[in-house]
N, C-alpha and C positions, 0 to 999 in steps of 0.2 A: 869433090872429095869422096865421096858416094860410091867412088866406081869400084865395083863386082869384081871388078879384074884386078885392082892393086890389092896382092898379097899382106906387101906392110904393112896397110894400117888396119888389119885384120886386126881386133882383141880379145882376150877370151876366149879364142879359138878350140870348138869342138867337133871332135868327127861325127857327122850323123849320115844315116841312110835315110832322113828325109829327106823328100826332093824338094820340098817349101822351103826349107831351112834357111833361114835370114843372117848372114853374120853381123855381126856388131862390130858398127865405125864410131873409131872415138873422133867425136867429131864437135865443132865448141855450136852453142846454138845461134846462130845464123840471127839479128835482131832484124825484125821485120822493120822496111826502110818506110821510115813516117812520109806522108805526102810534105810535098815543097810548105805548102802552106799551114802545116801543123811545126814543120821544125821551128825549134827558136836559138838561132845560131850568134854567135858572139862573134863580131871580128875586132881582134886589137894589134898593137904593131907592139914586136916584141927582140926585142938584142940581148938578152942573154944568150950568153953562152953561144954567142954565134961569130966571134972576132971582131966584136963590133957594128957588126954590118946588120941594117934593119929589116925584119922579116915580116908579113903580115899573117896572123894565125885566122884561120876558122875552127873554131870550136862550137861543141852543142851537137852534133852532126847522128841524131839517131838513124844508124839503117845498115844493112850491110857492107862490106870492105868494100864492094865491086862498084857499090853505088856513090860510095865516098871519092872511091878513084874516080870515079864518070865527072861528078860535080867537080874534084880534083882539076882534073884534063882542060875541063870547058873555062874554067880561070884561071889558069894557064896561059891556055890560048888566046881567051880576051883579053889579057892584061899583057902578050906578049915576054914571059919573064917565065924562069924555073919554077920550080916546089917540087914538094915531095906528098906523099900522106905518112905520118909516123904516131902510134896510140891512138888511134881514131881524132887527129889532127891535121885537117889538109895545113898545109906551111907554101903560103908562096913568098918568091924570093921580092925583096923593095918593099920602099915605103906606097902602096897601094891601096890603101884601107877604103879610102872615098869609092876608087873604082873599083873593087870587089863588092862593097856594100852597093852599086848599082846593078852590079851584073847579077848578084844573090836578087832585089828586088825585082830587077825585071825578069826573071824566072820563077815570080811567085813566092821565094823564101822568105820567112818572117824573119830578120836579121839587122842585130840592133850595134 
């Protein structure tokens, strides 16, 4: 988001002839991604609002977007099935709870 070169998210924008001049990125602040072993993550299985069909949520998940996707991805894959991340929520698709709560524990997560 940072990059020098995108015009758009320039704000504030002032002309100066200094050569330091910094411009200001609106930018949201980035929450520093707690270690596996300090998270305290929530999995529960959840059908609302989903056509009936059973989801299993992780919640609790302090850290950046990138690293939400990462943990995302990697339960995905072990558990074979979709998801998405949506509000700082990974959602994978099925009843999976047992096998997410192993796959969070054997990577260290504190996950109840």
């Amino acid at each position: 988001m940072g990059n020098k070169n995108n015009k758009k998210e320039r704000i504030n924008v002032v002309y100066s002839t200094n050569p330091n001049y910094q411009y200001e990125y609106n930018q949201e602040e980035e929450q520093e991604t707690l270690a596996p072993e300090k998270q305290n993550l929530r999995v529960t299985l959840d059908s609302k609002q989903r056509k009936g069909k059973i989801v299993t949520l992780v919640q609790g998940f302090v850290g950046t977007e990138e690293n939400l996707k990462e943990l995302a991805k990697l339960l995905k894959n072990k558990c074979g099935v979709g998801g998405s991340v949506k509000d700082g929520e990974i959602i994978i698709q099925g009843e999976v709870k047992e096998k997410v709560l192993t796959i969070l524990r054997d990577n260290k997560y504190r996950a109840k």
